[in-house]
C-alpha positions in Angstrom: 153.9 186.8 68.4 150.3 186.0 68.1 151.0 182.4 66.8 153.0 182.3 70.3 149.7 183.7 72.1 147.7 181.1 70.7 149.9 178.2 71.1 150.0 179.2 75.0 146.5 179.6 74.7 145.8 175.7 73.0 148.6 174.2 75.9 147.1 175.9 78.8 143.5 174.9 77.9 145.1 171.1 77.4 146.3 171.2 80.3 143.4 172.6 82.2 141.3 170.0 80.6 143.8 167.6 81.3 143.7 168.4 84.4 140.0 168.4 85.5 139.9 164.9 83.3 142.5 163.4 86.1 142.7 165.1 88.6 138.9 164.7 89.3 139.9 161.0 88.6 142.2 160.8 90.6 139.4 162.5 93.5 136.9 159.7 92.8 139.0 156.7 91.8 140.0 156.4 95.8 136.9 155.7 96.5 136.1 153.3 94.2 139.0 151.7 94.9 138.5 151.5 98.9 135.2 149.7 98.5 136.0 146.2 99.4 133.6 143.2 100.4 134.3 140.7 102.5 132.1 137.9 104.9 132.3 136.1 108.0 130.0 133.2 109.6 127.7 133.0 112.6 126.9 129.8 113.8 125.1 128.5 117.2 124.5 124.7 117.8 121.5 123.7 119.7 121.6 120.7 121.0 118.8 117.9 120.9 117.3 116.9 124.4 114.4 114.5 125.6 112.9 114.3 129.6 110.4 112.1 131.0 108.2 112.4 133.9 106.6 109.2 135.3 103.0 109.8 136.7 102.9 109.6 140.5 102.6 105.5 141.8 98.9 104.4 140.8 96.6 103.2 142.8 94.0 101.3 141.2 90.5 102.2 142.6 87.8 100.8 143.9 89.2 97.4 145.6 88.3 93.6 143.8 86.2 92.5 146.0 83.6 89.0 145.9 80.6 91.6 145.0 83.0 94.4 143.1 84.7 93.0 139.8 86.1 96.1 138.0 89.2 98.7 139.0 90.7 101.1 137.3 93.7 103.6 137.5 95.7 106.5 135.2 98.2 108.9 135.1 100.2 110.5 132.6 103.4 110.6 130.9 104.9 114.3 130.1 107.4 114.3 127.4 109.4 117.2 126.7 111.9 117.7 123.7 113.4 120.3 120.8 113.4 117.7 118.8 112.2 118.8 115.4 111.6 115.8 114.2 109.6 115.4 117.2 109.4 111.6 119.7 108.0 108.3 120.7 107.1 107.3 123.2 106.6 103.6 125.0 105.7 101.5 127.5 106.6 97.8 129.3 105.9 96.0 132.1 108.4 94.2 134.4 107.2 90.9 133.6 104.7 88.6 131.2 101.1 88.5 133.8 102.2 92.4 134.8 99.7 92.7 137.7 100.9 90.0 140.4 101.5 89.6 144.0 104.9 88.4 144.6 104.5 86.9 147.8 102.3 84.0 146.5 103.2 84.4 142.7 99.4 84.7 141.9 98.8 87.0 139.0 96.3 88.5 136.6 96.6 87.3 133.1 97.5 89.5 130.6 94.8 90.7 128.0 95.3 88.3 125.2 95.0 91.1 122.5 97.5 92.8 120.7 95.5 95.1 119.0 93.6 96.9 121.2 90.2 96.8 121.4 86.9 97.8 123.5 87.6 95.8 126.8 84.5 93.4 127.1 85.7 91.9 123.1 89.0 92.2 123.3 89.8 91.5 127.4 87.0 90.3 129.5 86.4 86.8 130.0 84.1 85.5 132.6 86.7 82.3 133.8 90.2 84.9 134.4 91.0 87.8 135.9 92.3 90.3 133.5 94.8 93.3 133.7 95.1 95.6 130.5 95.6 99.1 129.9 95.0 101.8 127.6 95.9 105.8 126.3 94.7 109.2 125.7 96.3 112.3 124.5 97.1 114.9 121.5 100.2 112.5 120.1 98.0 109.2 121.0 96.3 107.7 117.7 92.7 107.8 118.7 92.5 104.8 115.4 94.3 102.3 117.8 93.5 103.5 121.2 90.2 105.3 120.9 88.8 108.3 121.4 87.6 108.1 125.3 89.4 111.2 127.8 88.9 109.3 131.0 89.9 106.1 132.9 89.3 106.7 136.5 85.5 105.2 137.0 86.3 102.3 138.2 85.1 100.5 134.8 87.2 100.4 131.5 86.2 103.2 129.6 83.8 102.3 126.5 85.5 104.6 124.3 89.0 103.0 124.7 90.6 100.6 123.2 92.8 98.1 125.6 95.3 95.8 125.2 97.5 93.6 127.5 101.2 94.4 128.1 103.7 92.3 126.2 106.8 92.0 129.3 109.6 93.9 129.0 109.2 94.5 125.2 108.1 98.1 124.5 104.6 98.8 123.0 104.3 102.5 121.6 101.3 104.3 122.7 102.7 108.3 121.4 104.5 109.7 118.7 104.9 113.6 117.3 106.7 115.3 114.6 107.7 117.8 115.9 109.0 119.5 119.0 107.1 119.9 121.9 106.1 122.9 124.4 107.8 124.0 127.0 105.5 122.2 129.5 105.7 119.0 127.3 103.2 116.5 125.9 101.0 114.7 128.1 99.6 111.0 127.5 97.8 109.3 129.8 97.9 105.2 130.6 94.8 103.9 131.6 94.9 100.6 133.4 91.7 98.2 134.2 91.5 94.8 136.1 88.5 92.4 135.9 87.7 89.5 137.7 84.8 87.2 135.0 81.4 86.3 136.4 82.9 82.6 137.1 85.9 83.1 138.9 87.2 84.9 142.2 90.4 86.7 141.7 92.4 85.7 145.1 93.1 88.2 147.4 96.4 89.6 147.8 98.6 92.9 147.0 99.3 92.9 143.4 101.1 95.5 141.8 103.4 96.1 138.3 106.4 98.2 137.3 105.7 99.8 134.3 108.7 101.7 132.0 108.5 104.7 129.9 111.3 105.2 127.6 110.7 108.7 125.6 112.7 108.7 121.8 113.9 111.5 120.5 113.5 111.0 116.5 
């Protein structure tokens, strides 16, 4: 009888045991099991974009006249682009001898330079008349176009460099690495015409076409 007393004692405690052993398992293990991982993508494509704005038509300012031998003119170019690896930008004129009257086919020469350099070395010369042009601006290389801020005084600026326009082939006066703001980068052509000491230019309306054409990189 007693041996039977224990022996239910031993089996019931097995099985009690057993049972907090796996039933508790069997509590948690759901858990454990239910935790699953899985992933999914986001993705958003923006796409790359460039504008240009032309200055407004230039007038150059003051008038060639027998006694007046120096104009001048600017405006800027505002480029505008996400870009991250930023733009270039460059210019060309509509033909060789840019600044010319096209009722009488009379033209300024071109400055002979293609490197630019302070106008009275690198443009003037006292038997032509000259047209040239220059730039200023945060993506302009002040080491090839100097470091002047201003081209409106009626006399090439001293702290420019100029150079003549090359036709229709493009001549790169800004570049950046980057993207720009949203109110774009400005850089500003400069433009000068001289008549020399020993020469009239002859009177007329002259005028150019001059082409921007902003790269995104």
């Amino acid at each position: 009888m007693r041996r039977n007393t224990i022996f239910s004692l031993i089996a019931g405690s097995v099985v009690g045991i057993g049972f907090l052993i796996f039933g508790g398992y069997a509590l948690v293990e759901p858990l454990q099991v239910g935790a699953v991982t899985d992933t999914t993508t986001v993705s958003l494509t923006v796409t790359e974009e460039i504008s240009l704005t032309a200055p407004a038509a230039i007038s150059m300012s003051p008038d060639i006249t027998m006694s007046v031998s120096t104009s001048t003119g600017g405006g800027a170019w505002n480029v505008k682009t996400n870009s991250q690896a930023g733009y270039t930008l460059s210019l060309h004129a509509d033909q060789t001898n840019a600044l010319h009257d096209s009722s009488t086919g009379e033209a300024f020469t071109d400055c002979a330079t293609t490197t630019p350099g302070a106008w009275n070395t690198a443009c003037e010369d006292p038997n032509n008349y000259i047209f040239g042009f220059s730039a200023y601006g945060p993506d302009v290389p002040d080491g090839t176009w100097g470091t002047g801020n201003d081209c409106t005084s009626g006399f090439p600026n001293n702290d420019l460099n100029y150079r003549g326009f090359d036709g229709t082939t493009d001549i790169q006066i800004a570049s950046a690495n980057s993207e720009t703001g949203t109110s774009g980068t400005d850089s500003t052509m400069c433009v000068a015409a001289t008549q020399g000491s020993n020469v009239y230019a002859p009177d007329g309306s002259y005028s150019t076409t001059i082409t921007g054409t902003a790269t995104a990189q």
